[in-house]
PyMOL Python script that loads the backbone (N, CA, C, O; Angstrom):
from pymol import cmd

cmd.read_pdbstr("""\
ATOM      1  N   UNK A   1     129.806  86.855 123.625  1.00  0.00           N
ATOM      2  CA  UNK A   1     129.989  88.281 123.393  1.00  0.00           C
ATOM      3  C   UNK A   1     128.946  89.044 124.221  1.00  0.00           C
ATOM      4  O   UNK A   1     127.753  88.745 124.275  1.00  0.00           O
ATOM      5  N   UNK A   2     129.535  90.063 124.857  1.00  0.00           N
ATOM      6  CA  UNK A   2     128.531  90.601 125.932  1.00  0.00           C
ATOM      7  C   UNK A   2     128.015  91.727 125.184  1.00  0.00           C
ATOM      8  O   UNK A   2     128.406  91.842 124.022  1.00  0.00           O
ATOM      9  N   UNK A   3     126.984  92.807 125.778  1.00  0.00           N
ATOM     10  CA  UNK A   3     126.953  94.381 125.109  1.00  0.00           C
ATOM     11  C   UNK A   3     127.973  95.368 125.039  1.00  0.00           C
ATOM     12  O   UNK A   3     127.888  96.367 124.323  1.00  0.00           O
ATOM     13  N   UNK A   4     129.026  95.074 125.844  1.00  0.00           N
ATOM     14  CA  UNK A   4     130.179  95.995 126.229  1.00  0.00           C
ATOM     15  C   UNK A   4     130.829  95.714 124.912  1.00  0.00           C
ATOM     16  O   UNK A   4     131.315  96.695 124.348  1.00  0.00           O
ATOM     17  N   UNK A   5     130.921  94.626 124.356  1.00  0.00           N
ATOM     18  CA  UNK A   5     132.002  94.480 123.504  1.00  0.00           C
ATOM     19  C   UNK A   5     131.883  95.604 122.273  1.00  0.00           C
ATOM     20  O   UNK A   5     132.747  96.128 121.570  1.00  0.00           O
ATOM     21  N   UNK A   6     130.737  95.713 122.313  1.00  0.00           N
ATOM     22  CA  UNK A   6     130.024  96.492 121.102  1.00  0.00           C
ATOM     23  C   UNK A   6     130.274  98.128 121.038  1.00  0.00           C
ATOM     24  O   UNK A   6     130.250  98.867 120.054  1.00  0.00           O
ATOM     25  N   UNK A   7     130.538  98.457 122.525  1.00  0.00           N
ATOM     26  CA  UNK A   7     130.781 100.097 123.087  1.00  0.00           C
ATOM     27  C   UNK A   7     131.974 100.791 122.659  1.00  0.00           C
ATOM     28  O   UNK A   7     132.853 100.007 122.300  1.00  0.00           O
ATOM     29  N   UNK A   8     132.379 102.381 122.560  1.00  0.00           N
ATOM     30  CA  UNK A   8     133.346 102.667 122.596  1.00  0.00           C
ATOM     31  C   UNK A   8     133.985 102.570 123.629  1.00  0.00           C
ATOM     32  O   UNK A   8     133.434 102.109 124.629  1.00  0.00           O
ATOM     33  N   UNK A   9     135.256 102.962 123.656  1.00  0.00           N
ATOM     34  CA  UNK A   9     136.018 103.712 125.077  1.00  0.00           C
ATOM     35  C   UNK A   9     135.372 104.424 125.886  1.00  0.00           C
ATOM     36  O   UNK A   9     135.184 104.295 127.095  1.00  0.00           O
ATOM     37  N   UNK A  10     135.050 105.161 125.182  1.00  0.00           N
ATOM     38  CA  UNK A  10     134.571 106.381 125.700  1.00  0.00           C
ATOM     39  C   UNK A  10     133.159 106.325 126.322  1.00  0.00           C
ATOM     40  O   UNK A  10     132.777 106.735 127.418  1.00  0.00           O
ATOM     41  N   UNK A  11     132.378 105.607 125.165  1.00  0.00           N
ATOM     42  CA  UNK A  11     131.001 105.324 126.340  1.00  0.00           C
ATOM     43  C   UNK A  11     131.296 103.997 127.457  1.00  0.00           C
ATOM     44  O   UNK A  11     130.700 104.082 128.531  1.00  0.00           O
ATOM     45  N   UNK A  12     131.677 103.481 127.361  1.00  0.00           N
ATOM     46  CA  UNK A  12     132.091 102.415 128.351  1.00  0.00           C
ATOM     47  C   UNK A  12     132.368 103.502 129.689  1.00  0.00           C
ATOM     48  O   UNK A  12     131.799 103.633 130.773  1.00  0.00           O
ATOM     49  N   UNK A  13     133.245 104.028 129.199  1.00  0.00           N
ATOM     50  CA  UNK A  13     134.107 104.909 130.320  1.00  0.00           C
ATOM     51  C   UNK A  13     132.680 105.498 131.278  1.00  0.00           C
ATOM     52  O   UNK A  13     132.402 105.326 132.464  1.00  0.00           O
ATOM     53  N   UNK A  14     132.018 106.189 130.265  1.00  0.00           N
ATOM     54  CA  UNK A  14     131.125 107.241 130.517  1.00  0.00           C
ATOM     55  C   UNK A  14     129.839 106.798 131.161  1.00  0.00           C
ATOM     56  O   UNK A  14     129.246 107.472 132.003  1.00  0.00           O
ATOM     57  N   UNK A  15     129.357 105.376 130.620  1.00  0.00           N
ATOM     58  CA  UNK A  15     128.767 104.429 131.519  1.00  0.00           C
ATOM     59  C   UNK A  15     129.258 103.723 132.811  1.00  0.00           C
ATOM     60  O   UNK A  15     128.448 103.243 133.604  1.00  0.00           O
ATOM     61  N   UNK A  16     130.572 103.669 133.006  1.00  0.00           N
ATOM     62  CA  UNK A  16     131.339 103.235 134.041  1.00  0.00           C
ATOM     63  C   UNK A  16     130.667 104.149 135.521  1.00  0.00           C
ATOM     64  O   UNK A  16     130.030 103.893 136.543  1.00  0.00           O
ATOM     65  N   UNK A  17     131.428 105.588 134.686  1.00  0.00           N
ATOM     66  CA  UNK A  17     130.835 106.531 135.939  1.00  0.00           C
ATOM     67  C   UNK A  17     129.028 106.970 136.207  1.00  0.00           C
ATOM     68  O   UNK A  17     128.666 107.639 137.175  1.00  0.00           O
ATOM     69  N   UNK A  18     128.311 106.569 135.407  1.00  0.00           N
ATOM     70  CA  UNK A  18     126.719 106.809 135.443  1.00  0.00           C
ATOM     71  C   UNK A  18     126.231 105.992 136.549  1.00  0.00           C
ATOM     72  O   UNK A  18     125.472 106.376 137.439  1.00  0.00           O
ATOM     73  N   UNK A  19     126.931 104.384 136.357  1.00  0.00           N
ATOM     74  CA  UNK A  19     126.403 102.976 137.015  1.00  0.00           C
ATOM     75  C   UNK A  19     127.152 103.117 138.590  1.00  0.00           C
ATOM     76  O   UNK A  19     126.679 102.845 139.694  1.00  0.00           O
ATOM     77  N   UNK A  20     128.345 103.588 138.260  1.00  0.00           N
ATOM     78  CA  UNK A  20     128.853 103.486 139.772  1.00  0.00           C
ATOM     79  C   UNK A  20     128.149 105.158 140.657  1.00  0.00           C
ATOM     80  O   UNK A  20     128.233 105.226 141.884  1.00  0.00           O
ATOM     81  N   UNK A  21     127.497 106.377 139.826  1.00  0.00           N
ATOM     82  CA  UNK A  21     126.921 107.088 140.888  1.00  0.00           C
ATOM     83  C   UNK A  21     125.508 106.534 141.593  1.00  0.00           C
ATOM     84  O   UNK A  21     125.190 106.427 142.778  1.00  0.00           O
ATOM     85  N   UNK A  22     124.716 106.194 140.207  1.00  0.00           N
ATOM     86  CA  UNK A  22     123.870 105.485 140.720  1.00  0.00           C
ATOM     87  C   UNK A  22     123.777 104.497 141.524  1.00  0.00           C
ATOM     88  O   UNK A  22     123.188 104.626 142.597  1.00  0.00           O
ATOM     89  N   UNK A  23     124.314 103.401 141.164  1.00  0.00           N
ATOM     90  CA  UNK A  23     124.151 102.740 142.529  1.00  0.00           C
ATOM     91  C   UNK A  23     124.993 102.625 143.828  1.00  0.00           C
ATOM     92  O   UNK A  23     124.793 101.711 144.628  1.00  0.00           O
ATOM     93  N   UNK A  24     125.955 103.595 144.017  1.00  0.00           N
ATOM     94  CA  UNK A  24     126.042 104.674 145.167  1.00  0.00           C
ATOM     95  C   UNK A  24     124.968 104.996 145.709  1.00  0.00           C
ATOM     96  O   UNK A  24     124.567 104.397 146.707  1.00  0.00           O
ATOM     97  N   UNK A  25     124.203 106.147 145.073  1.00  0.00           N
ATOM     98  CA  UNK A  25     123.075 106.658 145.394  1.00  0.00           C
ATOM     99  C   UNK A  25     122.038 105.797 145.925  1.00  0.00           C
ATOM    100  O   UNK A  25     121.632 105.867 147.085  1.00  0.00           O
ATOM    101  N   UNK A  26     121.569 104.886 144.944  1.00  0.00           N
ATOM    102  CA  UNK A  26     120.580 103.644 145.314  1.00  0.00           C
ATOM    103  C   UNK A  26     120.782 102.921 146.629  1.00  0.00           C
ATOM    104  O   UNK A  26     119.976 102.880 147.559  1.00  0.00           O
ATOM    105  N   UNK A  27     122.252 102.228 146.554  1.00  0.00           N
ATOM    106  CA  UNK A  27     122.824 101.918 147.960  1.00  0.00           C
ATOM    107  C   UNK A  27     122.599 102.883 149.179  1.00  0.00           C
ATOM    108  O   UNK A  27     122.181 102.496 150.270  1.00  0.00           O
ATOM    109  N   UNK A  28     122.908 104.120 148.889  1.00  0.00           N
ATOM    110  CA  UNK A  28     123.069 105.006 150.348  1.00  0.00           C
ATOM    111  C   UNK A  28     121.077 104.978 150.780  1.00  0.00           C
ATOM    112  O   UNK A  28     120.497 104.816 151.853  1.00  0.00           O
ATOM    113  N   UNK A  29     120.699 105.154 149.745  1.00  0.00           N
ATOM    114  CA  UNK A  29     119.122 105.243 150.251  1.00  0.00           C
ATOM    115  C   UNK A  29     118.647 104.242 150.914  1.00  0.00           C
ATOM    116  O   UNK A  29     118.142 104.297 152.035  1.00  0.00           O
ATOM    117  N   UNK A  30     118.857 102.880 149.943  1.00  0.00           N
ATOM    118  CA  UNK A  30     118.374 101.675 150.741  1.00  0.00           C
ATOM    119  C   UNK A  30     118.939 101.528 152.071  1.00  0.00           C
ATOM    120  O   UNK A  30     118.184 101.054 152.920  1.00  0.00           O
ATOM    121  N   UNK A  31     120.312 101.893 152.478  1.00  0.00           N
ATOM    122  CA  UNK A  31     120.399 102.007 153.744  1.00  0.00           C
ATOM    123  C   UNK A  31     119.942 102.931 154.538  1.00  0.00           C
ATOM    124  O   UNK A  31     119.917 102.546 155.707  1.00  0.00           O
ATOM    125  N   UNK A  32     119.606 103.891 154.394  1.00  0.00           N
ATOM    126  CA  UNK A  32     118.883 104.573 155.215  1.00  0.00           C
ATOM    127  C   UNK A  32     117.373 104.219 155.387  1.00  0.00           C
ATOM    128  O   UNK A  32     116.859 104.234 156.505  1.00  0.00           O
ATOM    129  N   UNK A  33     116.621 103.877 154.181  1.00  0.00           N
ATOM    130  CA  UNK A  33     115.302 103.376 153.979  1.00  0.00           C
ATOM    131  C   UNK A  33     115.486 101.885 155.359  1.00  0.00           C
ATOM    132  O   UNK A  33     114.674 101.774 156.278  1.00  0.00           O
ATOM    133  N   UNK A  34     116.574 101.021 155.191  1.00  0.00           N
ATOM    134  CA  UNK A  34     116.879  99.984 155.951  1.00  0.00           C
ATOM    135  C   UNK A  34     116.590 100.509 157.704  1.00  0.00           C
ATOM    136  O   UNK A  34     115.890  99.822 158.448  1.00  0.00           O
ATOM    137  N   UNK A  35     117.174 101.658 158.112  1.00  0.00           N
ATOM    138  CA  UNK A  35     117.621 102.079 158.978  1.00  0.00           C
ATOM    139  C   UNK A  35     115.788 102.850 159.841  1.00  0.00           C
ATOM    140  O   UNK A  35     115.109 102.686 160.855  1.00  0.00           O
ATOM    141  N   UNK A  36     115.783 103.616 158.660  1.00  0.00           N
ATOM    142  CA  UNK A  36     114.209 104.131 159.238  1.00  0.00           C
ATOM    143  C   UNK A  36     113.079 103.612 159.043  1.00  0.00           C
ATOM    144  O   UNK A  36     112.053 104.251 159.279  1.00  0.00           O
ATOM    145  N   UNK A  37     113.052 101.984 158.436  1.00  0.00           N
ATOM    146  CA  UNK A  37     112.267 100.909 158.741  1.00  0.00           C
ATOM    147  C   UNK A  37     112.122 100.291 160.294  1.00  0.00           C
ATOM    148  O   UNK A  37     111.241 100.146 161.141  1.00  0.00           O
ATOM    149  N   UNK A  38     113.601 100.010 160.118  1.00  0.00           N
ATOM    150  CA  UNK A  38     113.889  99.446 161.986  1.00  0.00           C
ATOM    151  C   UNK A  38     113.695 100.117 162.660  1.00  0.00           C
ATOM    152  O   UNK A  38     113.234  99.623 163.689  1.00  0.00           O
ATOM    153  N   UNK A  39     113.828 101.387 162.671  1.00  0.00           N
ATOM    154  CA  UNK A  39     113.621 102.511 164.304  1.00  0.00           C
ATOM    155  C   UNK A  39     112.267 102.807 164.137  1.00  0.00           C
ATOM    156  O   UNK A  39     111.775 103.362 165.119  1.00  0.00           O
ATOM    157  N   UNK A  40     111.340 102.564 162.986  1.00  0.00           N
ATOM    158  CA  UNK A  40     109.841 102.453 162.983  1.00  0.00           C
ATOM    159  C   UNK A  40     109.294 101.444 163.578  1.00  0.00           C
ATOM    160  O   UNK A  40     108.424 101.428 164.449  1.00  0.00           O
ATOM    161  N   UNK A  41     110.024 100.336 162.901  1.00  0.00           N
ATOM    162  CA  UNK A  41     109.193  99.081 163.518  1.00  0.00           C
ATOM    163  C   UNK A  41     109.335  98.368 165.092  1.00  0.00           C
ATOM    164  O   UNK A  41     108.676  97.520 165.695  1.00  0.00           O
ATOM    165  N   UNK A  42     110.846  99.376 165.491  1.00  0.00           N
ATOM    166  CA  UNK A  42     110.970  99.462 166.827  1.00  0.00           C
ATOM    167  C   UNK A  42     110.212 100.097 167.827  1.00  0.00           C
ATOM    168  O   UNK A  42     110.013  99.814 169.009  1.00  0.00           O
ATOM    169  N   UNK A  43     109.830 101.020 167.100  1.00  0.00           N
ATOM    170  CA  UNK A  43     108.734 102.104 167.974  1.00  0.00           C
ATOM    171  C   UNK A  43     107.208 101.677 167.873  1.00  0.00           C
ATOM    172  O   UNK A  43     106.469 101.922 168.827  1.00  0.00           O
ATOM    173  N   UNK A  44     106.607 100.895 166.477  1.00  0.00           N
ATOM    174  CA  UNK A  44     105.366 100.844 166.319  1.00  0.00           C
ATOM    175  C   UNK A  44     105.229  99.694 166.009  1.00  0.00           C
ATOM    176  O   UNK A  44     104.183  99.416 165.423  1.00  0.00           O
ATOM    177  N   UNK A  45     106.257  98.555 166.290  1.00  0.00           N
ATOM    178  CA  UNK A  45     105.772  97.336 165.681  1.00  0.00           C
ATOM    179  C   UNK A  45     106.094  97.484 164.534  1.00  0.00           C
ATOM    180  O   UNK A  45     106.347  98.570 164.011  1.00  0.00           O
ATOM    181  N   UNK A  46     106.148  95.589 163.600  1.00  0.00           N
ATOM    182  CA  UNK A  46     106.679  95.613 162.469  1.00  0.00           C
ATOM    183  C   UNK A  46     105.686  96.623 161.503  1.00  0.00           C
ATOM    184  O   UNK A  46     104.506  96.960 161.406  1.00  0.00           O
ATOM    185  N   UNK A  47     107.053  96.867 160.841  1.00  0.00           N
ATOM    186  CA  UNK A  47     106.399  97.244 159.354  1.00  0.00           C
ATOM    187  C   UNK A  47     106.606  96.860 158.448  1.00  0.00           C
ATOM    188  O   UNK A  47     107.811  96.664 158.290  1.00  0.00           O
ATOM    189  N   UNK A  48     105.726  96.490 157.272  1.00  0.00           N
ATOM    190  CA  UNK A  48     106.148  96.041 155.801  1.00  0.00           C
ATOM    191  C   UNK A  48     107.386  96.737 155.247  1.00  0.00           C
ATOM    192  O   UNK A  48     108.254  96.041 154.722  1.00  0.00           O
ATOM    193  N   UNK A  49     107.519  97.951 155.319  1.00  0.00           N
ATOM    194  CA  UNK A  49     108.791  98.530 154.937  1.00  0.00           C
ATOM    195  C   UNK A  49     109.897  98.413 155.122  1.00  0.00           C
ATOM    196  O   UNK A  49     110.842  99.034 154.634  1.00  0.00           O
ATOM    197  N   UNK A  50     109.864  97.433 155.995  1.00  0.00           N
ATOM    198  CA  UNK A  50     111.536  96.802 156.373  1.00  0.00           C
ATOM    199  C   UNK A  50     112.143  95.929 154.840  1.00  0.00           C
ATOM    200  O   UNK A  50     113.307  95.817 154.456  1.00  0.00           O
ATOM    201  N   UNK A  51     111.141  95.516 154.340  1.00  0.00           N
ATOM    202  CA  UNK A  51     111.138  94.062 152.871  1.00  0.00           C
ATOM    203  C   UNK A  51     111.706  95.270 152.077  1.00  0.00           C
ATOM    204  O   UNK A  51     112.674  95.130 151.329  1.00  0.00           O
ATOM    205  N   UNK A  52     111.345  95.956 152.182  1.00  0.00           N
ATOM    206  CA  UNK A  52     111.334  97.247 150.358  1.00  0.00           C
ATOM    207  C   UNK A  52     112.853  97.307 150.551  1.00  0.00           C
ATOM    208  O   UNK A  52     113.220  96.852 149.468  1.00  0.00           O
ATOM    209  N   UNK A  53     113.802  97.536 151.135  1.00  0.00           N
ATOM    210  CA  UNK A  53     115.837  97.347 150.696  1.00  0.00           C
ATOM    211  C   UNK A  53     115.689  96.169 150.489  1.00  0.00           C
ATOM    212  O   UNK A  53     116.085  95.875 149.361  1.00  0.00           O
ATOM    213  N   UNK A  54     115.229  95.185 151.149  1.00  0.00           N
ATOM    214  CA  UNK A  54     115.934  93.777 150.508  1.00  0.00           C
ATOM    215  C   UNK A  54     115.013  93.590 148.947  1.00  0.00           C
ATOM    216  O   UNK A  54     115.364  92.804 148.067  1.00  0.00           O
ATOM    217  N   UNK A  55     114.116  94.253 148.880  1.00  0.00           N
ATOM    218  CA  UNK A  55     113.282  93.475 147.555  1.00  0.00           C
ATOM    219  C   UNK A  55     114.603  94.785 146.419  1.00  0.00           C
ATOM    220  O   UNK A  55     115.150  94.508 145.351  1.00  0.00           O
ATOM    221  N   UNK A  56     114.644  95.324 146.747  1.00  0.00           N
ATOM    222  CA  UNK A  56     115.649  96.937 146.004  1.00  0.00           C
ATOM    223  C   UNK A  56     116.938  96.235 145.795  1.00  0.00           C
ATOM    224  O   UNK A  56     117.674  96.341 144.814  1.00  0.00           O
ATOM    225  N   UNK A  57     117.129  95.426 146.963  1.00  0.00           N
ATOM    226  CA  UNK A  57     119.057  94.937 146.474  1.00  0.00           C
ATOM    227  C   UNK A  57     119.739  94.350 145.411  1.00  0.00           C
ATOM    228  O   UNK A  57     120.917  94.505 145.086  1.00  0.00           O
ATOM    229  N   UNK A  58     118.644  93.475 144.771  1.00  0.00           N
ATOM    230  CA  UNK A  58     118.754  93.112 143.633  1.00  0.00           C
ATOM    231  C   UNK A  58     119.586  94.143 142.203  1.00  0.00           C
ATOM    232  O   UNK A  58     120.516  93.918 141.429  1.00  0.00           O
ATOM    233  N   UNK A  59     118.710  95.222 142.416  1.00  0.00           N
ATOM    234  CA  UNK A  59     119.010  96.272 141.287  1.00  0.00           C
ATOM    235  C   UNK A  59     120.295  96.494 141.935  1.00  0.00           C
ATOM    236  O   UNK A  59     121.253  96.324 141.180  1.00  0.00           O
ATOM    237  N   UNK A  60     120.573  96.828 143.125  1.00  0.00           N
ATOM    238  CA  UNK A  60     122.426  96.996 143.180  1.00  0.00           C
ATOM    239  C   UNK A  60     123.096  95.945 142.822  1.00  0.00           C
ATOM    240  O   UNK A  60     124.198  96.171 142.322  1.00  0.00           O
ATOM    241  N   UNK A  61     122.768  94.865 142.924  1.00  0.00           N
ATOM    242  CA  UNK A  61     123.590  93.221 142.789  1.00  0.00           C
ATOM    243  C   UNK A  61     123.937  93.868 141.096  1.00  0.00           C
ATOM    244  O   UNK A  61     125.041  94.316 140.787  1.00  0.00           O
ATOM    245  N   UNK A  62     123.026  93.811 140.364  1.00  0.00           N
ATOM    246  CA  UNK A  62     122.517  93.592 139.090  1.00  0.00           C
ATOM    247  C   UNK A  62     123.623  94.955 138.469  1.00  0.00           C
ATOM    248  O   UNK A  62     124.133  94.764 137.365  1.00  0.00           O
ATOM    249  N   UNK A  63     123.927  96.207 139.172  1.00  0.00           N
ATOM    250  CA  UNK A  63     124.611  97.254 138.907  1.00  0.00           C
ATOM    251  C   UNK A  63     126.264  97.058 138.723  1.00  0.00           C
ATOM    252  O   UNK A  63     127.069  97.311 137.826  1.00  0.00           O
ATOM    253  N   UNK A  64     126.322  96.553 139.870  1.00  0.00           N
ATOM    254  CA  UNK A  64     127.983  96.148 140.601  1.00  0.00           C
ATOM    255  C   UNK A  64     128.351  95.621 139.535  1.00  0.00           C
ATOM    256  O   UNK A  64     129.277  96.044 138.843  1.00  0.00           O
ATOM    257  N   UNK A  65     127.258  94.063 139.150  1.00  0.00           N
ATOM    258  CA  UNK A  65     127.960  93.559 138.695  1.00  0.00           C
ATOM    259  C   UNK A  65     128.575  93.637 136.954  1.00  0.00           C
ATOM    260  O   UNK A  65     129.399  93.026 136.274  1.00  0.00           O
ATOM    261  N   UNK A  66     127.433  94.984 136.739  1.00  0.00           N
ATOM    262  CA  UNK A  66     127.377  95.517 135.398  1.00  0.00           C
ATOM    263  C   UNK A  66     128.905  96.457 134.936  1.00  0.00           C
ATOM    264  O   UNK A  66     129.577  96.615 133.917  1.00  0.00           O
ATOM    265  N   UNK A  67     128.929  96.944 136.427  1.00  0.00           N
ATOM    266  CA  UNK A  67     129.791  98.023 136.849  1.00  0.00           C
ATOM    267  C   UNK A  67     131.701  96.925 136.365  1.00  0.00           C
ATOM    268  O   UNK A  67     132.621  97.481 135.766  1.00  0.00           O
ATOM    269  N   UNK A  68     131.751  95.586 136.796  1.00  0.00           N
ATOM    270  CA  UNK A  68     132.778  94.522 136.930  1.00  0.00           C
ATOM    271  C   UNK A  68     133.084  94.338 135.202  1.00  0.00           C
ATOM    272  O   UNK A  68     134.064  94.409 134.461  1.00  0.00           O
ATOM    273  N   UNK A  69     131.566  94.053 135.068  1.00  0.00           N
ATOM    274  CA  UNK A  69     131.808  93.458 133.159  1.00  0.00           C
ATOM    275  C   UNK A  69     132.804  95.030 132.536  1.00  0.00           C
ATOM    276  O   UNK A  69     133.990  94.941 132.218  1.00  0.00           O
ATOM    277  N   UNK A  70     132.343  95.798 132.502  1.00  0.00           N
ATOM    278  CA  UNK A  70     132.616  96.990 132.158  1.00  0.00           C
ATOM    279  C   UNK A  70     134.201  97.057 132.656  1.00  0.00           C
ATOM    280  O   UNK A  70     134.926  97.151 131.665  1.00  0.00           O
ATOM    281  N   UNK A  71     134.949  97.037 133.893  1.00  0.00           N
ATOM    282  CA  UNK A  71     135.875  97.022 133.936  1.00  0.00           C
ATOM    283  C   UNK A  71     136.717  96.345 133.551  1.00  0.00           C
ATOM    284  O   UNK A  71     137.791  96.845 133.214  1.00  0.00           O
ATOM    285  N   UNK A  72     136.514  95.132 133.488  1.00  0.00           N
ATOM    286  CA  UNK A  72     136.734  93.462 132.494  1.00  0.00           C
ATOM    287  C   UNK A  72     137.172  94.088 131.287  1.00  0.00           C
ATOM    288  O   UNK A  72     138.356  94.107 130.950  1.00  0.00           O
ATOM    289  N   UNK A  73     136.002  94.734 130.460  1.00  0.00           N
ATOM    290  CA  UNK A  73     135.998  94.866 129.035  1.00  0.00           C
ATOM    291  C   UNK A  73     137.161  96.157 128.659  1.00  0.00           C
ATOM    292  O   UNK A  73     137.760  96.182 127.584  1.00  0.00           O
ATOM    293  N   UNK A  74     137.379  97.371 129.927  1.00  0.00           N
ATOM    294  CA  UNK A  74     138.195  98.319 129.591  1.00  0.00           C
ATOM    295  C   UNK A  74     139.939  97.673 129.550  1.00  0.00           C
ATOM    296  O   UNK A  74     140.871  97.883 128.773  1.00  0.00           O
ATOM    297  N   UNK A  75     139.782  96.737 130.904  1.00  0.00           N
ATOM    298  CA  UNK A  75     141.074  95.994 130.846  1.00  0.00           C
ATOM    299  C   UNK A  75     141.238  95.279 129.720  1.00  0.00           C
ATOM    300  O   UNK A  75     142.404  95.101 129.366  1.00  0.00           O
ATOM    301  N   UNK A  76     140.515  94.895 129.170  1.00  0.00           N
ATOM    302  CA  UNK A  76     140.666  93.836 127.919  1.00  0.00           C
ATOM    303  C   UNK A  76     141.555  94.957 127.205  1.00  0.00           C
ATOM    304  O   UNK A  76     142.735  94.651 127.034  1.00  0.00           O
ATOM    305  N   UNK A  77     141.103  96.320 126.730  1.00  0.00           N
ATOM    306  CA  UNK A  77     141.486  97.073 125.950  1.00  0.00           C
ATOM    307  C   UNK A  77     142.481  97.774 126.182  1.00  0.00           C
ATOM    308  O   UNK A  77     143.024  98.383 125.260  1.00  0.00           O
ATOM    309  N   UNK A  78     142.897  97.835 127.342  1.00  0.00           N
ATOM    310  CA  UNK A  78     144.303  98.231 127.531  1.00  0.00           C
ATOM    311  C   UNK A  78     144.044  99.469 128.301  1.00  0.00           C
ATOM    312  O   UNK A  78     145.000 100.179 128.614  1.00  0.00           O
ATOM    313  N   UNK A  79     142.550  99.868 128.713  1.00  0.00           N
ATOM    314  CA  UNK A  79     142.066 101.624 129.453  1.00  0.00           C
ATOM    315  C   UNK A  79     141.474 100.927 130.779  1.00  0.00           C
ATOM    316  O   UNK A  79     141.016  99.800 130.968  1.00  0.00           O
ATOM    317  N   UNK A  80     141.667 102.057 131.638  1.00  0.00           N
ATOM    318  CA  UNK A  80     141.109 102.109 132.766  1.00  0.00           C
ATOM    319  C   UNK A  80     140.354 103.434 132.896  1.00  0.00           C
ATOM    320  O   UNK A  80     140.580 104.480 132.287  1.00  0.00           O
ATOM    321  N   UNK A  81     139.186 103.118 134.032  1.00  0.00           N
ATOM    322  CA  UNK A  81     138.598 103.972 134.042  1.00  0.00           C
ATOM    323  C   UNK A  81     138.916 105.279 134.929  1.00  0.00           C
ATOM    324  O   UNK A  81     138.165 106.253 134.884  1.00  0.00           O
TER     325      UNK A  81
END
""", "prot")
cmd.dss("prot")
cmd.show_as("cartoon", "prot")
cmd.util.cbc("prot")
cmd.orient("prot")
């Protein structure tokens, strides 16, 4: 039995859309954070800041896949989000 099982519709639903802006958001940054690491470390030599998206990706892995259970659990119930 997961935590979802425990939720309404409605917060499920309502968590559905919280998890998928956020890690939208999270995603679009780390790629850019990705992006203005490399054209730094292109210009000045490496930088440590290239590690900080990959050490960050985790929390999207960890979102998505929060984001899947959640859709799992609405299909179970017969709702989509």
């Amino acid at each position: 039995m997961n935590q979802f099982s425990q939720m309404s519709v409605e917060k499920l639903q309502q968590q559905a859309k919280t998890i998928k802006l956020v890690t939208g958001m999270l995603a679009g940054m780390l790629a850019v954070l990705l992006v203005m690491a490399i054209l730094l470390s292109i210009k000045k030599g490496f930088s440590p800041l290239v590690v900080v998206p990959f050490a960050l990706l985790p929390i999207v892995i960890i979102n998505v896949n929060s984001l899947k259970q959640i859709k799992k659990e609405l299909e179970s119930r017969g709702k989509a989000i």
